[in-house]
N, C-alpha and C positions, 0 to 999 in steps of 0.2 A: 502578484498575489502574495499576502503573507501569508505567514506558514504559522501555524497557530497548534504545535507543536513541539517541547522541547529539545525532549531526547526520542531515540528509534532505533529501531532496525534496519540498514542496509542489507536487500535483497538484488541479486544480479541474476537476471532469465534473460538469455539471448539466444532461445532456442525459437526458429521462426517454425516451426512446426505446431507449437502450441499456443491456443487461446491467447490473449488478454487476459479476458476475465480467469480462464486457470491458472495464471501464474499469480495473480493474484488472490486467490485460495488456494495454490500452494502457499505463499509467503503468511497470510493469513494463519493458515495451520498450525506452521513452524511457530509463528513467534508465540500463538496461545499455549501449544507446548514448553516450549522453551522460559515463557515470562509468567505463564498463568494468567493473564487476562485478554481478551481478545482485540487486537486493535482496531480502531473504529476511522482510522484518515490512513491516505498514502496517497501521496507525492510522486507524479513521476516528469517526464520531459514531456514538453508538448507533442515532438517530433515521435512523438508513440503510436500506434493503430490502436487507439483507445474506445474499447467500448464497455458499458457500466456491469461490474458483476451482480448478481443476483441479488436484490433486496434482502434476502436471507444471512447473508454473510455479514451484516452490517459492516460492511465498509465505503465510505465518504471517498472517491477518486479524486485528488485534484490535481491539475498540474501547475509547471513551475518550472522556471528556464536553468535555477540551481542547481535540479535535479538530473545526471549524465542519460542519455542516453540508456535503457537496459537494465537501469536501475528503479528500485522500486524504495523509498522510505514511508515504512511502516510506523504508526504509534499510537496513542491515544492524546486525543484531543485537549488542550488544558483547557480545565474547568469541568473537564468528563469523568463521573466515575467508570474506572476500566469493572466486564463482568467478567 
């Protein structure tokens, strides 16, 4: 699958205790703080227990075999404007 995002945020959650979908609004969080606009894709390893977060967070999950294990690449889509 391509990746139809340029640049991002590397996120690392390897704590098995917590959600998917939470670590994925935690990284979400971070990077609206951190960049000012909210990301709308992230990338992770197929090999993940992936299940979709909440429609609210507008975040697009998709995977990718580039993406390690535990990690999470966050960003905005090109051709998206970031809110």
């Amino acid at each position: 699958m391509e990746m139809d995002m340029n640049t991002g945020m590397l996120w690392f959650d390897n704590d098995p205790k917590i959600d998917f979908s939470v670590k994925i609004l935690r990284a979400a969080e971070y990077y609206q703080r951190k960049y000012g606009q909210t990301p709308n894709v992230c990338f992770v390893h197929p090999s993940m227990n992936i299940e979709m977060p909440p429609k609210s967070i507008g975040v697009d999950v998709q995977v990718n075999q580039m993406i390690q294990p535990n990690h999470f690449w966050l960003g905005v889509k090109q051709g998206s404007l970031g809110v």
